[in-house]
N, C-alpha and C positions, 0 to 999 in steps of 0.2 A: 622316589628315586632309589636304584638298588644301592645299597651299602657295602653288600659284600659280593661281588662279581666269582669272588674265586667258590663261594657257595651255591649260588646257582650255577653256575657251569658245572660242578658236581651233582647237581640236580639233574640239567641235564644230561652229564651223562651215563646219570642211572637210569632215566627215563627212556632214552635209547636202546639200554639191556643189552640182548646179547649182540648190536651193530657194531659196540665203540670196541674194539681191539679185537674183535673176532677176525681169526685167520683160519683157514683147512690146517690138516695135520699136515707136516712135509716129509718127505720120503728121506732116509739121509743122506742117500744116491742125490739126489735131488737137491741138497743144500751143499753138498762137494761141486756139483756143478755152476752151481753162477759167483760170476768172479765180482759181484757187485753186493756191497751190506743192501739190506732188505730195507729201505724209508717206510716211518710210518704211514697208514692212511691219512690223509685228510678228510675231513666229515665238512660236508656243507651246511655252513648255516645260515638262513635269511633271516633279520631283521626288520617287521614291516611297521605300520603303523600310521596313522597320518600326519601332516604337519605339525610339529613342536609338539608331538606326544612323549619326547625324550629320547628315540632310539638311539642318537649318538654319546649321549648320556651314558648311556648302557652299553654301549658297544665299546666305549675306554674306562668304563669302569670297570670291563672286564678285561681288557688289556693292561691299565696303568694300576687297576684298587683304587682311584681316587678319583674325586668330581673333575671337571672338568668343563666349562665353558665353550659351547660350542655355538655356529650359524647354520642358519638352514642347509641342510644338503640340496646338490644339485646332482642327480644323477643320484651316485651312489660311494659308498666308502668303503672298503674291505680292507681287513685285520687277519693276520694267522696268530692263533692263541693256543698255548699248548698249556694242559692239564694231564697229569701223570701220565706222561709219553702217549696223550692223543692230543692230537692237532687239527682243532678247529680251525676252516676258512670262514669268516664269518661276514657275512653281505647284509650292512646297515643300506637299506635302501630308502630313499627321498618320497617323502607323503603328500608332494602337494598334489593339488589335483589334476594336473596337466601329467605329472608322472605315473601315476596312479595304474594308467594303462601300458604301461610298461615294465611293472609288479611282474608279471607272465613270463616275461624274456631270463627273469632269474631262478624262475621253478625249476629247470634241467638239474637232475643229479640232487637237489636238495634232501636230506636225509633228515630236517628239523626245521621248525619254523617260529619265530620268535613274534608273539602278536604285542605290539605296547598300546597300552588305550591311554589315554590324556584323561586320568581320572578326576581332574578340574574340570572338564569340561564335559556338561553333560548334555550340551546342546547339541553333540557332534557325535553320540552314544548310536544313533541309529547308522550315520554313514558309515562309521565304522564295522556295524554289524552285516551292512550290505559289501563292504569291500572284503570282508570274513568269506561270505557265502559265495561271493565271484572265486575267491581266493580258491576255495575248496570245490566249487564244482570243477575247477582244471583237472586235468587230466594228469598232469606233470607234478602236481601239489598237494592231492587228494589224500596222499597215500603218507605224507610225512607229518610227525605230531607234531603239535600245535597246542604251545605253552601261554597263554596271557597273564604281562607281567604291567602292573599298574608305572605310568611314567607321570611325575610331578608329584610323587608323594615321599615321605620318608617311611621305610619301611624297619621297624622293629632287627635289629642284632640277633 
């Protein structure tokens, strides 16, 4: 289980690089024109993983800093998490296996992907390697990194 939520989300968002808070130059002509303050980005983030590997775990540990007791997801759950004025959307999505194909419909716009494995469970090591490799031949998914973050273990401060 993660411990420290606010330390991975800084992980992640170095691992993004120059994505998280990058803007073009603006003109000053151009910043006298709009009569509206500028909101920051949101960056999408999906949470995958399969049944009871943890990810809602993870998804209010980075929200709240603290464990949290959760039931199976139906569908899906999303969070807005802000880390030094960037604001992650963050999409825990449901791993049973009837949801599984429906993983796809949350690729759009994704810019990171969060993989949890159920490292109790090593019976279930290959389906999860096969729902990795669907994951990434998308077209939609290909292209955003993909972090694996062990769920059901205490992980070291």
């Amino acid at each position: 289980m993660v411990r420290n939520g606010t330390r991975m989300l800084g992980t992640l968002v170095s691992n993004m690089g120059g994505l998280v808070g990058h803007t073009a130059p603006r003109s000053p002509r151009l910043a006298l024109t709009l009569p509206f303050p500028r909101t920051p980005p949101e960056h999408k983030v999906i949470i995958v993983g399969l049944d009871n590997a943890g990810k809602s775990t993870i998804l209010y540990q980075f929200l709240m800093n603290e464990v949290v007791h959760t039931c199976p997801t139906i569908g899906s759950n999303v969070e807005e998490i802000v880390l030094r004025k960037t604001h992650f959307l963050m999409w825990d999505i449901g791993g049973q296996e009837a949801l599984r194909s429906t993983w796809n419909t949350y690729y759009s716009n994704t810019e990171f992907i969060i993989l949890v494995i159920d490292s109790t469970d090593r019976d279930r090591l290959l389906t999860t390697r096969e729902e990795l490799y669907k994951m990434l031949a998308h077209e939609a998914a290909c292209w955003a990194p993909v972090d694996t973050v062990p769920g059901h273990c205490q992980l070291m401060s």
